[in-house]
PLY file of the C-alpha trace (Angstrom):
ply
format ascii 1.0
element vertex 114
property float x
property float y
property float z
element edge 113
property int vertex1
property int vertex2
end_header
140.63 -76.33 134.13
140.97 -76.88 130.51
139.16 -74.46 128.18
135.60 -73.91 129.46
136.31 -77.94 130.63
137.16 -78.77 134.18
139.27 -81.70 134.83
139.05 -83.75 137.39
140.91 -86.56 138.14
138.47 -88.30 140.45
136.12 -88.00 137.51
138.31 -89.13 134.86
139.05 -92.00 137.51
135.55 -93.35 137.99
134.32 -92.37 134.60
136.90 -95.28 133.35
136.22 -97.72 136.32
132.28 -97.16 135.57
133.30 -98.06 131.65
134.88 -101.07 132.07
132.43 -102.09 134.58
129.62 -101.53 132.06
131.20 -103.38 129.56
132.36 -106.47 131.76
128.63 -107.17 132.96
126.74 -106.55 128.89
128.93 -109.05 127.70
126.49 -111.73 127.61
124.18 -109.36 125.73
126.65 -109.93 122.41
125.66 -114.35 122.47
122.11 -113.23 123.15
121.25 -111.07 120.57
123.63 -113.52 118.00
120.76 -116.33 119.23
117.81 -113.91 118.97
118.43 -113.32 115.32
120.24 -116.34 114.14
117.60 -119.32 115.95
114.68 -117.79 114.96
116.13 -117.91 111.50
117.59 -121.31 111.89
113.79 -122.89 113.45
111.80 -121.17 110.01
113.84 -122.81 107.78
114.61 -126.10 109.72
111.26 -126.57 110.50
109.26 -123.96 108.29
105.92 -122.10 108.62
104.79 -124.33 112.10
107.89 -122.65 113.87
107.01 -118.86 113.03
105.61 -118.83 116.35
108.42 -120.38 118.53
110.57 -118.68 116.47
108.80 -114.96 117.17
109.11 -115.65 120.66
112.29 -116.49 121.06
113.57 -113.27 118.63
111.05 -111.37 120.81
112.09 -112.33 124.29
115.70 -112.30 123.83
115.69 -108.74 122.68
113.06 -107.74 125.50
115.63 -109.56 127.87
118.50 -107.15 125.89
116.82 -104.02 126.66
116.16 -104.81 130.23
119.41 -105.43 130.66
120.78 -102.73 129.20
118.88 -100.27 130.94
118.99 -101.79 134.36
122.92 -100.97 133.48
122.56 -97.63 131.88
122.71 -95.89 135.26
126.69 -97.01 134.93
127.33 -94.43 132.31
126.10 -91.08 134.02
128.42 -88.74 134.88
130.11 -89.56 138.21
130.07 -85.41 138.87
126.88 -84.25 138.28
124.67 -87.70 137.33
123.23 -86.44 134.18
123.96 -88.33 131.07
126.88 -87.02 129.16
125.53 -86.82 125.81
122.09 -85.49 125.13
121.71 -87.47 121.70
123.78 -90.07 119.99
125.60 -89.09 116.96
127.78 -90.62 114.32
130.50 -88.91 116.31
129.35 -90.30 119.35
127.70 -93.82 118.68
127.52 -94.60 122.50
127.35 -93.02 126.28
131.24 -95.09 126.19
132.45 -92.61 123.70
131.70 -89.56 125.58
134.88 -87.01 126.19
133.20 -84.81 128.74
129.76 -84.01 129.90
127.50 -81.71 128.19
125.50 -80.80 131.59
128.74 -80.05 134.52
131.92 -79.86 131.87
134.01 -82.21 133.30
135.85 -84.18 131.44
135.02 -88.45 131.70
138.63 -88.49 129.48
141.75 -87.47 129.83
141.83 -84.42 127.42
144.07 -84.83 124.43
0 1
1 2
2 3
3 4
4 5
5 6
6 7
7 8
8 9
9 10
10 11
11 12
12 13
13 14
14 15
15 16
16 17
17 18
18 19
19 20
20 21
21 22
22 23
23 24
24 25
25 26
26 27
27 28
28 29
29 30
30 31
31 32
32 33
33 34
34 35
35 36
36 37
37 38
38 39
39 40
40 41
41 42
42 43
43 44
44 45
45 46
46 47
47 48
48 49
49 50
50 51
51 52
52 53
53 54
54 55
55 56
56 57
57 58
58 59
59 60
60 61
61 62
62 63
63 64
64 65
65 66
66 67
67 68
68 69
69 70
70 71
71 72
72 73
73 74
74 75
75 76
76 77
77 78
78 79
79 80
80 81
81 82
82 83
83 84
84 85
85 86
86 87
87 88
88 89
89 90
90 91
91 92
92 93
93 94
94 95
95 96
96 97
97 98
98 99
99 100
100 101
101 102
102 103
103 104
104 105
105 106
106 107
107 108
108 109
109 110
110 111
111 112
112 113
């Protein structure tokens, strides 16, 4: 136990494997949402006012596809102890559910402590 903390290695352990995992299957989302904003712009401009409404649609379904995909994957980053999410709201300290040190419901650290 560290501070009011408790460390657990078998935590710590999945916590990491759960990370990397997350991160391995959104990296597509990165080329999708790059596409999403950047060919909608490219069909207005190649092809002007006629192409709003390709254009919409493809902005609106890549970023629908996005945010099914992320949460479908969300589930990844809950705590591996308790199964509560780790952070209660995202901060500038915190930007992410990846940048989580320990969780805010069970205290067990998801790093190893500094």
């Amino acid at each position: 136990m560290t501070g009011n903390r408790i460390l657990d290695p078998d935590v710590v352990r999945t916590w990491s494997e759960r990370c990397v995992r997350y991160r391995r299957v959104t990296l597509w989302l990165w080329p999708l949402s790059l596409l999403s904003i950047l060919g909608p712009i490219f069909l207005v401009v190649s092809f002007g006012a006629a192409a709003f409404i390709p254009a919409f649609t493809l902005f609106a379904v890549g970023f629908l596809a996005i945010g099914v995909a992320l949460s479908v994957q969300t589930p990844l980053l809950f705590c591996p102890h308790c199964g509560h999410r780790p952070l209660l709201l995202l901060t500038r300290e915190h930007p992410s559910l990846l940048s989580a040190e320990y969780c805010r419901s069970c205290h067990y650290w998801l790093r190893q402590p500094a």
